[in-house]
N, CA, C and O of each residue as an XYZ file, in Angstrom:
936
protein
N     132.583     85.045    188.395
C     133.210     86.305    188.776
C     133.089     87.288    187.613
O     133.549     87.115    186.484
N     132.429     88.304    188.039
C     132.726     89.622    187.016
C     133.745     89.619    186.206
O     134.828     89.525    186.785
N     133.788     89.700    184.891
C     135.114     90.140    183.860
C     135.191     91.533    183.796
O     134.102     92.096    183.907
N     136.079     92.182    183.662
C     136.919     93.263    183.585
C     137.561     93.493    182.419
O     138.490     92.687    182.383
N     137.563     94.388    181.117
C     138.071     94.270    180.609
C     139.723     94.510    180.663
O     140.225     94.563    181.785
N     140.474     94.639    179.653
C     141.915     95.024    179.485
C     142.363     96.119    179.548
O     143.347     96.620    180.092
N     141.164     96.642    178.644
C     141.345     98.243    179.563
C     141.444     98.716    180.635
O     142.409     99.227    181.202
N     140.166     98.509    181.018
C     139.657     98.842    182.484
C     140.796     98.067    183.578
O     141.216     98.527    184.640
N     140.991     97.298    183.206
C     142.326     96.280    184.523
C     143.533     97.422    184.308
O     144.296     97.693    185.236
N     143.639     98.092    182.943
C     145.584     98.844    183.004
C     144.982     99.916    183.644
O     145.818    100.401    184.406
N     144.092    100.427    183.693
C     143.277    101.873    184.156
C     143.503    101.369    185.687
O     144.101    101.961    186.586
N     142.924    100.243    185.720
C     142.608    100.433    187.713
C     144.088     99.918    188.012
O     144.072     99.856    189.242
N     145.034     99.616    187.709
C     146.291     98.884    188.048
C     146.802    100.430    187.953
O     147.506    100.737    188.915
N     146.657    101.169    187.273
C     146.923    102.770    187.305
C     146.881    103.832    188.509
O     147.771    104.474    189.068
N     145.201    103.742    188.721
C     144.687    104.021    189.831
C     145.529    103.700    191.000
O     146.077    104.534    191.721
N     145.586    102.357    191.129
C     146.142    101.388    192.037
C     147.599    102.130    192.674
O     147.948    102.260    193.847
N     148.244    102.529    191.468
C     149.927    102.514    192.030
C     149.819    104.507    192.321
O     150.708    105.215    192.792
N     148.331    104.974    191.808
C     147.983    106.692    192.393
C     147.640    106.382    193.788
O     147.638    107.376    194.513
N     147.384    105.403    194.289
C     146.877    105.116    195.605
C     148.324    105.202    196.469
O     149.019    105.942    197.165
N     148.278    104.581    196.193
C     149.964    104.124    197.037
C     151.067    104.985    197.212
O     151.814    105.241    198.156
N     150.945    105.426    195.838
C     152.080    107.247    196.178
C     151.426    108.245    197.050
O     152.214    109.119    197.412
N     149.636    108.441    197.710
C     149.505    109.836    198.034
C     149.072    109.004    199.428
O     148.551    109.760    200.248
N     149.156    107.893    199.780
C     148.678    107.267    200.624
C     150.153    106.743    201.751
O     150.132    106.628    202.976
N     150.853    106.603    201.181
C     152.415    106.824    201.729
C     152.871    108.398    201.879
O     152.783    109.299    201.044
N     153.401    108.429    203.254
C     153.826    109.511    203.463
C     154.045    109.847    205.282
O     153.667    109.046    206.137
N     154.482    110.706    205.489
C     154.718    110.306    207.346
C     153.508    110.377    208.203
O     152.517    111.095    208.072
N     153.851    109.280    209.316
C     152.658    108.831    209.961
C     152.388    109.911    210.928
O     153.306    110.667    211.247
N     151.271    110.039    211.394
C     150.619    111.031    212.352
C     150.884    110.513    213.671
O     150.850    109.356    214.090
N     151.242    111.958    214.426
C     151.220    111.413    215.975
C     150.160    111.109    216.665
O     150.261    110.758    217.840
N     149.231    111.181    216.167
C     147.939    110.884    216.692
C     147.594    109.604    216.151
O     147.079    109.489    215.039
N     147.873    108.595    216.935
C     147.275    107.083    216.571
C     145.783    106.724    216.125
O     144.891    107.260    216.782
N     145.422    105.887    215.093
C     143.927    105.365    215.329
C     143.527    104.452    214.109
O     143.463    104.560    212.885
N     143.248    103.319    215.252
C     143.040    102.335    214.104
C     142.552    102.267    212.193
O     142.870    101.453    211.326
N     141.877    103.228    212.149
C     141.750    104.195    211.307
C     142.725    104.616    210.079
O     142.495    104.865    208.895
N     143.791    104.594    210.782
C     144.706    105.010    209.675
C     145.582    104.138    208.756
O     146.706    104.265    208.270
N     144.331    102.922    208.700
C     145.277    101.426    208.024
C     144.908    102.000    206.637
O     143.764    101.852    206.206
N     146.061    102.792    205.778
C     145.706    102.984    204.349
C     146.348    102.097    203.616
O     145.873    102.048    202.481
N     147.449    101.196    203.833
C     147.988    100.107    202.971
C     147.212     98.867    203.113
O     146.996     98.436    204.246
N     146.823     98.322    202.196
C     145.736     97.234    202.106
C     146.935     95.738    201.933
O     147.845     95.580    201.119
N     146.549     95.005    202.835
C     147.402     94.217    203.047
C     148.114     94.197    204.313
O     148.336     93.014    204.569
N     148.643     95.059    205.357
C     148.966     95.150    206.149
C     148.706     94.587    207.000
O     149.645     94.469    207.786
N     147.623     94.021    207.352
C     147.062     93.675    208.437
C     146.275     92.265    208.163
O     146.405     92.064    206.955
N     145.628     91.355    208.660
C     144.834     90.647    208.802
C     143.168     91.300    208.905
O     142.975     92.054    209.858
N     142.372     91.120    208.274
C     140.952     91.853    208.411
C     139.766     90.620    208.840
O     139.597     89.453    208.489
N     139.107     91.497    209.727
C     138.100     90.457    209.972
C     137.113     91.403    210.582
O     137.273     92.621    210.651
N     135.698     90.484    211.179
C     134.841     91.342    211.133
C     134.993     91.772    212.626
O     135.306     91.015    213.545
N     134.737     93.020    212.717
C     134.742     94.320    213.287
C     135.907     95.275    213.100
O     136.073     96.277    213.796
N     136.788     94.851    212.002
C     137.708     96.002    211.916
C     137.292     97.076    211.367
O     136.071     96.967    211.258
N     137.676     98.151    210.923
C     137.609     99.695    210.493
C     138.870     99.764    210.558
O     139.758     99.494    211.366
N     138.734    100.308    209.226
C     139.641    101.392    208.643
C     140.003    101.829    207.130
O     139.368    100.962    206.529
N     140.478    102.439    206.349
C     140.455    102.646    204.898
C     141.203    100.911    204.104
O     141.018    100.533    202.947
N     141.906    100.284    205.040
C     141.947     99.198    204.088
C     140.540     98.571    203.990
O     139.974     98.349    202.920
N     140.109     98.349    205.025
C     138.601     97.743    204.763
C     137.904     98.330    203.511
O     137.454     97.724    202.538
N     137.934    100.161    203.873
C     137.469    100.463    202.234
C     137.684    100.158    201.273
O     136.802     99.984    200.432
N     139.077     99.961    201.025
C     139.745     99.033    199.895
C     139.507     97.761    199.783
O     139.968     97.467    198.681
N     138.998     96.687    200.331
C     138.729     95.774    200.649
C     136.525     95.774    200.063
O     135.913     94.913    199.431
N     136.262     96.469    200.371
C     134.960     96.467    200.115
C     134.534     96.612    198.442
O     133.799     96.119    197.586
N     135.761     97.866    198.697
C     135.376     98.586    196.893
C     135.985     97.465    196.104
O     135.218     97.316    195.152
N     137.423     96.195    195.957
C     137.478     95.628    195.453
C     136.299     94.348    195.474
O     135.733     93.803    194.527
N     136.226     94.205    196.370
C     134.569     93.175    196.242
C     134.009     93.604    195.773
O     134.126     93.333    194.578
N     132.827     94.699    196.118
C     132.097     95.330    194.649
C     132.488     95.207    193.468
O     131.809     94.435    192.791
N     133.463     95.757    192.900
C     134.158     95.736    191.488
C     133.808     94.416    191.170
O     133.106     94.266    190.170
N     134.249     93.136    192.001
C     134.173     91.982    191.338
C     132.774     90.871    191.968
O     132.583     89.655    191.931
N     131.937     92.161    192.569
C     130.812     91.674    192.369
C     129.976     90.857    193.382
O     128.790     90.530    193.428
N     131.392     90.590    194.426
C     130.462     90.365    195.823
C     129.840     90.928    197.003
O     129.308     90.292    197.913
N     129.973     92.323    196.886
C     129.372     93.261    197.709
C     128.227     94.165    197.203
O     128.183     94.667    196.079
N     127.549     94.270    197.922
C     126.551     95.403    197.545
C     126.142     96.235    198.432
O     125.183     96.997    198.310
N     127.112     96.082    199.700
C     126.665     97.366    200.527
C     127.312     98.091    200.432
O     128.175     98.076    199.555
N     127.091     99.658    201.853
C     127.995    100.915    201.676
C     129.332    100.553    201.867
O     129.585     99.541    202.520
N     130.438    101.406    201.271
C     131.496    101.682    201.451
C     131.562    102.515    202.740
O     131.481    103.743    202.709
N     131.699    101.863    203.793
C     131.918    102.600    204.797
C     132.812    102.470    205.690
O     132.836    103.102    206.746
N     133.709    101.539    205.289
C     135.082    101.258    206.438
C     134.879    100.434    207.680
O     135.753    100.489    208.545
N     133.619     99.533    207.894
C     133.289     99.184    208.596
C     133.227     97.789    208.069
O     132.576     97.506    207.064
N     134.038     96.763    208.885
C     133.930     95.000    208.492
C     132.596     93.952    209.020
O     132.762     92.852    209.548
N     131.269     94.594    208.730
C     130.037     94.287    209.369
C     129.350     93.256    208.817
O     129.784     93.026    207.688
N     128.438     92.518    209.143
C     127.815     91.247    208.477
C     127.946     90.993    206.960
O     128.243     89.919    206.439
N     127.704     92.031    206.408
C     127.565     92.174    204.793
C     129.020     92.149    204.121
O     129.172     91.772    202.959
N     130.103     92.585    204.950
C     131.385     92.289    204.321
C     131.525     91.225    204.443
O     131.663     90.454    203.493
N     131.531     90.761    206.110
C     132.050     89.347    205.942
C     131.260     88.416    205.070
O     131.873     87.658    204.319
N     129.825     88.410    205.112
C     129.516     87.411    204.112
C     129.988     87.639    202.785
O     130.260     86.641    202.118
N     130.166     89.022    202.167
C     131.220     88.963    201.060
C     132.089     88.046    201.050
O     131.927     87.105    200.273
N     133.315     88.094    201.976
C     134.641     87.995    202.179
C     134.148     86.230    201.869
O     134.531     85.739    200.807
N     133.159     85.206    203.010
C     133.128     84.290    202.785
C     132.549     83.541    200.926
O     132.942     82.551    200.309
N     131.568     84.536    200.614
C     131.279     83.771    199.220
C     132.703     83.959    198.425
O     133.105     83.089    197.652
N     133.508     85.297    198.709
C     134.610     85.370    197.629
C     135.710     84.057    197.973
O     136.508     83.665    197.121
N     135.606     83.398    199.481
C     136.547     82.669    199.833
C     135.825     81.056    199.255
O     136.426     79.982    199.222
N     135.130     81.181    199.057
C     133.968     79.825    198.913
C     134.075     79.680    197.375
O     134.047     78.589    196.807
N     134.243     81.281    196.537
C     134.423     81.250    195.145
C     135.653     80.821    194.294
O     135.953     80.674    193.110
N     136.114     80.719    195.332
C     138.026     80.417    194.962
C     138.548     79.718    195.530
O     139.776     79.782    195.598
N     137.778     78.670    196.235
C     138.206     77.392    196.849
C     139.002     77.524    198.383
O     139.795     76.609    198.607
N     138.871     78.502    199.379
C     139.819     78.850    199.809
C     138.642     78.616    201.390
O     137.414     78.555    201.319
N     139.441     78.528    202.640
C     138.795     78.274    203.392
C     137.299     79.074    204.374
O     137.345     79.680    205.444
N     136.640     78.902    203.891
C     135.673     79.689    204.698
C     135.719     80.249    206.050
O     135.183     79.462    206.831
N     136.173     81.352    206.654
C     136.087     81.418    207.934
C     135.853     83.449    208.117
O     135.847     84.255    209.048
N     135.721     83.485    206.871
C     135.646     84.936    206.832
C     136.572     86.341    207.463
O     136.292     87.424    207.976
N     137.863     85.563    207.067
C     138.956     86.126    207.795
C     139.871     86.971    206.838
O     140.687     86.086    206.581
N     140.253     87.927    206.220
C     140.964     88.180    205.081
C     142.282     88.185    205.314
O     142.716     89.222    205.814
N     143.226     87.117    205.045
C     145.170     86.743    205.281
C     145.511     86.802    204.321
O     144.752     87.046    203.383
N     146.873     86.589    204.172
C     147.791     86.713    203.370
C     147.360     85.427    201.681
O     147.688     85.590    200.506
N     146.624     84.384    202.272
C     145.814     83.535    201.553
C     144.965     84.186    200.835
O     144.961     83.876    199.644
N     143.882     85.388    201.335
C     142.859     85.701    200.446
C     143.295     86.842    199.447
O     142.846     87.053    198.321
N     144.320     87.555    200.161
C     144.660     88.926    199.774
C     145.475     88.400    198.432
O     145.484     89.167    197.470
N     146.271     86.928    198.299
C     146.687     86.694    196.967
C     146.016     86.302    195.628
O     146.495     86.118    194.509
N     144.752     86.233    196.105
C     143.488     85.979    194.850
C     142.640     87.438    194.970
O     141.428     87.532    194.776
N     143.349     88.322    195.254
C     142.118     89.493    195.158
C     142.949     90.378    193.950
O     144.064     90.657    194.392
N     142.778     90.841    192.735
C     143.263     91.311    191.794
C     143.694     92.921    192.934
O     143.202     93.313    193.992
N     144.819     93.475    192.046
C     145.267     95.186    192.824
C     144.791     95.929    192.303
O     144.714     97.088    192.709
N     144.179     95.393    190.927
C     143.897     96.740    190.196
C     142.330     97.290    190.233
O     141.768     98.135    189.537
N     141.760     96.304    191.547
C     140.286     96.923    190.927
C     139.838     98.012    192.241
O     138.732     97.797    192.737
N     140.534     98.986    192.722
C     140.552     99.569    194.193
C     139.569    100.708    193.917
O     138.845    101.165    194.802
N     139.571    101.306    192.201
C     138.687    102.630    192.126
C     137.700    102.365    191.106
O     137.728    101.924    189.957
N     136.529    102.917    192.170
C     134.905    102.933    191.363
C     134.723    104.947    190.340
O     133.827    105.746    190.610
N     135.492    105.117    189.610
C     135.738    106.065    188.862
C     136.403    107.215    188.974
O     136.870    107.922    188.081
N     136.418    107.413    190.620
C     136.905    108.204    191.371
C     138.285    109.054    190.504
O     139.295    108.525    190.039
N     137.850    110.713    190.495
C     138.258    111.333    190.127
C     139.983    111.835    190.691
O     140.138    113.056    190.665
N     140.928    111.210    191.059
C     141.529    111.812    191.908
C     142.920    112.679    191.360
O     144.009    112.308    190.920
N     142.306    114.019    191.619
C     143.496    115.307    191.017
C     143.575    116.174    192.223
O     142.586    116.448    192.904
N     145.084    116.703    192.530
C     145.348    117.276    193.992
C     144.340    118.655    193.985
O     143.745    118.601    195.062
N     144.077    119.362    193.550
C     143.480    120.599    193.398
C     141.647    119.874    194.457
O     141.412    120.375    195.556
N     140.930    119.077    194.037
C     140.564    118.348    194.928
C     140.579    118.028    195.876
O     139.660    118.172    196.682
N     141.661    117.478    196.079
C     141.937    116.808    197.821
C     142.346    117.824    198.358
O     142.251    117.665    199.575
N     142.831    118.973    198.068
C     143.467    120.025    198.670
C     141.649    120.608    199.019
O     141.286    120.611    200.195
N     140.620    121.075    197.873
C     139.589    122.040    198.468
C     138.887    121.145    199.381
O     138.454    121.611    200.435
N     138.746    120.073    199.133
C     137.869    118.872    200.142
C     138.846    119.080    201.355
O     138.223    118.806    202.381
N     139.979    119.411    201.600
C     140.519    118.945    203.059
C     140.956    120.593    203.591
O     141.431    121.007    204.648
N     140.669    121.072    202.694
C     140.364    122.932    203.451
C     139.301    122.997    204.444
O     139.352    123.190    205.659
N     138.157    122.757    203.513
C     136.834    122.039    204.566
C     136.476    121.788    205.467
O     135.584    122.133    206.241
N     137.507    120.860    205.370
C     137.269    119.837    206.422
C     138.248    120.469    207.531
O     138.037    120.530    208.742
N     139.161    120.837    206.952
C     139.861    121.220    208.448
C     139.451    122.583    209.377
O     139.830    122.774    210.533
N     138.636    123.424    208.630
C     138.009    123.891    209.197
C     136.517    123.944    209.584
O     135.778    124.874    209.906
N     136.345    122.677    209.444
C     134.743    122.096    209.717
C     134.757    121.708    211.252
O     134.102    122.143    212.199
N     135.933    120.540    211.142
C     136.374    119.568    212.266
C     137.833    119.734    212.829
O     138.261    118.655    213.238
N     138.520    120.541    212.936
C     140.009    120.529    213.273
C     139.893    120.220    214.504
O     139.180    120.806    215.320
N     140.604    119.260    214.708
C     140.847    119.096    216.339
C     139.454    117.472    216.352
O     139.550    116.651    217.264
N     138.808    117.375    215.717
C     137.906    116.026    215.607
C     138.936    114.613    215.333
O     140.028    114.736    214.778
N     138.421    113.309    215.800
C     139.224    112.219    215.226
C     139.469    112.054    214.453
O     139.749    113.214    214.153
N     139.803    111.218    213.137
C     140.033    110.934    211.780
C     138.902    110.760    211.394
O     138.431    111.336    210.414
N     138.083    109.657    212.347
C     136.837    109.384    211.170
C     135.943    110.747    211.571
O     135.123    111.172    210.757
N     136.133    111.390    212.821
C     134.954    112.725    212.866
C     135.557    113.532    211.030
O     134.799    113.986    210.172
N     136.848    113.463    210.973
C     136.965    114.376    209.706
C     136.547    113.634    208.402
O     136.128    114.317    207.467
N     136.609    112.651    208.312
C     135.959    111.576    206.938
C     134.962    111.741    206.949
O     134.457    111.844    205.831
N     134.124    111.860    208.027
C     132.965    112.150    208.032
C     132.372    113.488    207.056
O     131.820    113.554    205.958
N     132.824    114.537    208.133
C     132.586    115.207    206.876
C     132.962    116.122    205.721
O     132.616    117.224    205.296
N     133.905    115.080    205.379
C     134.557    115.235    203.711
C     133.301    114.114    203.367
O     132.972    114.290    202.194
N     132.615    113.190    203.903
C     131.621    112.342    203.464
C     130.374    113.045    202.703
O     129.834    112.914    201.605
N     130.140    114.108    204.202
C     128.886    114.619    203.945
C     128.830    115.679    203.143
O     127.712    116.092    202.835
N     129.796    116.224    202.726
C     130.164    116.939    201.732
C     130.037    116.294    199.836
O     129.353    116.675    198.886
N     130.908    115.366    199.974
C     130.736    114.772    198.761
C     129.345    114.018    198.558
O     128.973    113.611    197.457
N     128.600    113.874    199.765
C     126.886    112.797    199.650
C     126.119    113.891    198.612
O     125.244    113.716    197.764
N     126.870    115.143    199.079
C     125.713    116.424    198.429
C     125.965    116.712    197.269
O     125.219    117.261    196.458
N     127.373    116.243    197.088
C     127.852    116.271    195.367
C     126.483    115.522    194.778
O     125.484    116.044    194.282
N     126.814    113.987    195.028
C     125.583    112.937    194.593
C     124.584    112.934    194.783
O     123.963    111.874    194.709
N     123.854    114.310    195.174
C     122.455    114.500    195.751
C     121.870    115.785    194.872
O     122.303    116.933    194.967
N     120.708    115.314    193.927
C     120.339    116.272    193.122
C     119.750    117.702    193.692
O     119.256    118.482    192.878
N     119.812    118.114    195.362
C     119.485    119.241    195.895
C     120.626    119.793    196.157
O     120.632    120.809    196.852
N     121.793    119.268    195.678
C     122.754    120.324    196.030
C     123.758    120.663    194.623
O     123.179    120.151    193.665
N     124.942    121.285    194.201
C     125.104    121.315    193.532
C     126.663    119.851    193.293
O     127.276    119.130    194.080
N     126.690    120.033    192.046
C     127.370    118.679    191.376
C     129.093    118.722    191.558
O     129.866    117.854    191.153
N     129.442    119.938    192.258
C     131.220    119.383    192.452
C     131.770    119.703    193.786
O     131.227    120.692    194.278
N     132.728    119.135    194.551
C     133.057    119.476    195.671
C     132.998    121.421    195.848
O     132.364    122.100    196.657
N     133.804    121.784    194.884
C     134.067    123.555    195.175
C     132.769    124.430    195.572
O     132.782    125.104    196.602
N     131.508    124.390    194.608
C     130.084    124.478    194.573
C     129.700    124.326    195.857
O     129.571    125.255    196.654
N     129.479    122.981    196.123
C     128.581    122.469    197.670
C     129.000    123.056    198.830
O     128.254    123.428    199.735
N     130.927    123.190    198.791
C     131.290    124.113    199.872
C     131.297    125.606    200.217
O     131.538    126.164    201.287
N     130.918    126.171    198.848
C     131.193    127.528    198.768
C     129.440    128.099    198.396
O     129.199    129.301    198.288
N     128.460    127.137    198.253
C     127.162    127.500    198.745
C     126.856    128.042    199.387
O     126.950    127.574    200.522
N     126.202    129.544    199.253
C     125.496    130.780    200.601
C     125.448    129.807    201.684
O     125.209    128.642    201.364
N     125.698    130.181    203.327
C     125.085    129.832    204.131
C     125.339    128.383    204.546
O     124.749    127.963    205.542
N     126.304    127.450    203.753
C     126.196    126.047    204.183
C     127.019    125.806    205.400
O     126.519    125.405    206.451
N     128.455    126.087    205.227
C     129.733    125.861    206.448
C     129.951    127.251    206.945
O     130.077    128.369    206.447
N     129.943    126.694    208.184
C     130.624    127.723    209.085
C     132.023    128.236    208.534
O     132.313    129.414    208.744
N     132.805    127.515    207.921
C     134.007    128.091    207.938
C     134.408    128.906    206.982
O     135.372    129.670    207.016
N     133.275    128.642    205.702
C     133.655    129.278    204.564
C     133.471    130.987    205.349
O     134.248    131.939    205.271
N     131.968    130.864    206.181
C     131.358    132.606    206.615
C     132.696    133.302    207.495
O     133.357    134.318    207.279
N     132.768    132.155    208.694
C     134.465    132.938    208.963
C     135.753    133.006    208.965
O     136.563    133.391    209.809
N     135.923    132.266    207.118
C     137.140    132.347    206.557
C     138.236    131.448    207.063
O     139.447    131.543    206.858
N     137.429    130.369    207.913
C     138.485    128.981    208.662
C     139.252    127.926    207.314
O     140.255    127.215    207.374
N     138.003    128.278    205.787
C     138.181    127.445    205.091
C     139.498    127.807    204.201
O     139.648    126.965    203.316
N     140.304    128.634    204.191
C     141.054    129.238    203.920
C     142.147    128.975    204.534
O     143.159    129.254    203.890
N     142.348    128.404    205.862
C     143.580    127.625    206.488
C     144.023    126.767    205.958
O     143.301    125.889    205.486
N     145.566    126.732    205.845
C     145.911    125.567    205.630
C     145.588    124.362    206.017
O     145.912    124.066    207.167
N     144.953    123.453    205.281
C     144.748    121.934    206.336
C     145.892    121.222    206.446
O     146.847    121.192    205.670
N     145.734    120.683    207.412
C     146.481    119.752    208.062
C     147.189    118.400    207.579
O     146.940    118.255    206.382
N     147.939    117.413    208.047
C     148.293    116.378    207.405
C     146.995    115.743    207.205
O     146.508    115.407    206.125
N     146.226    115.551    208.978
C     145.363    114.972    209.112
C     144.161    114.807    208.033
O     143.706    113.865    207.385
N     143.914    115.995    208.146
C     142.609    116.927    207.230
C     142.915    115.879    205.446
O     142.143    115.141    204.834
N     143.982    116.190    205.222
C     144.214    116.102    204.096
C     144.021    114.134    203.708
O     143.772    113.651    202.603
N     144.208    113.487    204.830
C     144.699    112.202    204.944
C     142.619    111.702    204.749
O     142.092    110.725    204.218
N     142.033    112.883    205.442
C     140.319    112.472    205.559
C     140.294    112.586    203.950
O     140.172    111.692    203.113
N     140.428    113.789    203.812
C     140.020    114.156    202.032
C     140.130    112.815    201.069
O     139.300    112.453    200.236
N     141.425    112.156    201.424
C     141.708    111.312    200.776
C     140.878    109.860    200.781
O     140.574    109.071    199.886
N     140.640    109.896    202.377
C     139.811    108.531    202.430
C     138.320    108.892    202.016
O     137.824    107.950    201.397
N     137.668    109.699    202.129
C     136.511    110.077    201.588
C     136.160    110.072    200.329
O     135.043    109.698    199.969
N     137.280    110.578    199.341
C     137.226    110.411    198.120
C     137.127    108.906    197.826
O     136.232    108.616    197.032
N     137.770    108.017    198.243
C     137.907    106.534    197.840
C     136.558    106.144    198.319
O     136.190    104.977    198.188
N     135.883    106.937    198.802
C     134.270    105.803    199.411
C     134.288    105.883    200.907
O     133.192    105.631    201.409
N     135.251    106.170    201.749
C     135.219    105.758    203.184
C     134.010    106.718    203.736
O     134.304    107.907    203.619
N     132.912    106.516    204.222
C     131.483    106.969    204.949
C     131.284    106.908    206.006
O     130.279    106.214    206.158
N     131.763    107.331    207.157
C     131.508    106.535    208.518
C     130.117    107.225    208.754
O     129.680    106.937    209.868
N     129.267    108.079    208.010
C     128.516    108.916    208.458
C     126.993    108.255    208.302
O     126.072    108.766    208.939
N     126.699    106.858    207.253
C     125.636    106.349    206.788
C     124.909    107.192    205.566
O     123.710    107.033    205.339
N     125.537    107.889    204.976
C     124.654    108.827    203.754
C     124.726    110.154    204.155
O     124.634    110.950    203.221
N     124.903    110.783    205.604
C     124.723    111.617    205.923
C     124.867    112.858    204.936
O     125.736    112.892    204.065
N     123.880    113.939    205.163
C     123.992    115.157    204.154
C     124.010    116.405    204.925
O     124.036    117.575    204.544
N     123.989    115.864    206.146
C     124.069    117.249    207.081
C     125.087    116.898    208.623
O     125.244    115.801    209.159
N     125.435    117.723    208.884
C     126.264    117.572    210.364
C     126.173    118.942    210.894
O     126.227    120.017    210.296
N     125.950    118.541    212.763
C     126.113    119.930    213.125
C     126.641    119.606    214.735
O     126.600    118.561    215.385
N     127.111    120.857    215.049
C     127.665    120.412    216.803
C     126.618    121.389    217.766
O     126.662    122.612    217.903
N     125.559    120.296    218.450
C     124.675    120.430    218.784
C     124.941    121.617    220.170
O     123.926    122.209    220.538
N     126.318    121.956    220.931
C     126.874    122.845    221.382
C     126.586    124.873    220.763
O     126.353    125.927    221.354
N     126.752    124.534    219.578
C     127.122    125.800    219.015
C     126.595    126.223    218.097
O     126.577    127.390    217.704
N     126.080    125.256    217.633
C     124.953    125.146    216.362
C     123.922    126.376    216.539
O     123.361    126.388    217.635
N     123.541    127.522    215.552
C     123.050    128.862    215.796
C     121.882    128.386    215.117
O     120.871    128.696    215.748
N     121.642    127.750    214.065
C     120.062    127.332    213.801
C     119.799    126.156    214.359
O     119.608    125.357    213.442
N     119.645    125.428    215.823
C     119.643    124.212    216.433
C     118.415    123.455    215.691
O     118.497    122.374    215.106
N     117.151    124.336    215.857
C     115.672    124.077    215.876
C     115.172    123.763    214.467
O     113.978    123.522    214.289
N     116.158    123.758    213.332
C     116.076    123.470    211.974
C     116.952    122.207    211.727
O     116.733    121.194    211.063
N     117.767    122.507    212.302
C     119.031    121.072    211.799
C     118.510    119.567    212.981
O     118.513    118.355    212.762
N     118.175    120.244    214.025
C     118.050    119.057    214.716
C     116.761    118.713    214.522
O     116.363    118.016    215.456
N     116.193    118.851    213.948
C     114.700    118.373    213.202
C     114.973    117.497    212.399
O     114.028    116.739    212.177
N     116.293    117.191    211.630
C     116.661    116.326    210.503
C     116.361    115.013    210.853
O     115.645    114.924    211.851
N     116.699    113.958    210.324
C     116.536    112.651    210.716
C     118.076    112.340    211.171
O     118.932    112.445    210.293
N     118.476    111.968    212.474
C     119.943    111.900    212.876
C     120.489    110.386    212.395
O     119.671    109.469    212.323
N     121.383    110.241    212.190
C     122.038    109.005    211.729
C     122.785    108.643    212.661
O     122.352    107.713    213.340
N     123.846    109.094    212.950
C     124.796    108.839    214.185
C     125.710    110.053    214.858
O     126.226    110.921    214.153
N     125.831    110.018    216.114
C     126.892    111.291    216.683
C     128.452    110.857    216.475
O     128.649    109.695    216.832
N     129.376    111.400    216.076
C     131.164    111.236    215.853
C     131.051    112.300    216.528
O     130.337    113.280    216.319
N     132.086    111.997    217.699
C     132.861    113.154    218.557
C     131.403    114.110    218.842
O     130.279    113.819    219.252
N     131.936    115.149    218.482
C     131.049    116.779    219.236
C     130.124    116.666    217.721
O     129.238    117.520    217.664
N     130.201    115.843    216.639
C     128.866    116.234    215.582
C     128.000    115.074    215.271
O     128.067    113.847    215.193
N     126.973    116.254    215.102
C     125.538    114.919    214.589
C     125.597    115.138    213.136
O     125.833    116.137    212.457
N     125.315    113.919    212.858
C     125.510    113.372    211.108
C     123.805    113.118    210.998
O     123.166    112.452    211.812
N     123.266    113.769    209.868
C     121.758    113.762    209.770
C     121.555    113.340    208.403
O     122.536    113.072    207.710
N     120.197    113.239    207.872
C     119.830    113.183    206.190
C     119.469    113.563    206.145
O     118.968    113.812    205.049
């Protein structure tokens, strides 16, 4: 198993208890499996979704048994995680994550550097709420996703504020939607996006093939998957 130093363990045990304060808070009337942000809550297995899974993935990575996307999705590659980490610690193979596995998984290893200061989650979930308002949870993770892919993408520029406020990129910045207050919801995407949650596959573009005014340019992209009314492209 990966070592960690002493540092790095009081840092992510840090992280850890920043998680839990902005991640608590009142639940939405709008239900969806989706909105599992306390890790532990539940029993995980494969086909679940939701941000504990993200949490669940990003601590495997950290300690070295994952190497796929962070995407909130409990798909072949987690579970075979889940089983070598259960196989690594003597514990029963069945690729199920209980109250058994969740007590050998360290708390502190939940963030891969992740920057998280409210001034942030606030411009990422402006965005978004006027990107997608009225979209599901993961249509809005989505794209707070595809937003931050372009952070990490040397054709766009390097910080959330930049990529959104780029000539010509969002609709909402041109008619001033981005400027609404966002929502609980909105704000709840910002948050899971920042931690890694992707439902989009890399995506660097989204558009709603309805309303979309340059159709014949965007839908030329390579499509990844449709959420709700948008296509997620590269």
């Amino acid at each position: 198993m990966k070592k960690v130093s002493k540092y790095h363990t009081i840092l992510l045990i840090l992280v850890f208890i920043f998680f839990i304060s902005i991640f608590i808070d009142k639940p939405v009337a709008q239900a969806s499996s989706s909105y599992n942000f306390e890790f532990g809550a539940r029993d995980l297995k494969y086909g679940d979704e939701g941000v504990d899974v993200v949490f669940l993935q990003v601590q495997l990575k950290v300690l070295g048994f994952y190497e796929g996307e962070i995407d909130g999705l409990f798909g072949r590659g987690t579970l075979e995680a889940v089983e070598k980490f259960q196989n690594k610690n003597d514990l029963k193979v069945n690729g199920i994550v209980d109250k058994n596995v969740y007590k050998y998984l360290e708390l502190g290893n939940y963030a891969e550097q992740n920057e998280f200061v409210q001034h942030k989650i606030m411009t990422l979930a402006r965005a978004i709420n006027g990107e997608a308002r009225g979209e599901s949870f993961r249509g809005q993770v989505g794209v707070g996703a595809v937003i931050l892919n372009r952070v990490r993408n040397d054709e766009f520029a390097n910080s959330i504020k930049e990529v959104i406020y780029e000539d010509g990129q969002f609709t909402s910045v041109v008619d001033g939607q981005v400027n609404l207050p966002p929502t609980e919801l909105s704000i709840k995407a910002a948050k899971a996006a920042l931690i890694g949650y992707d439902p989009t596959g890399n995506a660097r573009f989204f558009y709603n093939p309805k309303i979309a005014t340059k159709l014949e340019w965007i839908s030329s992209r390579p499509k990844i998957v449709k959420i709700d009314n948008h296509i997620f492209a590269d």
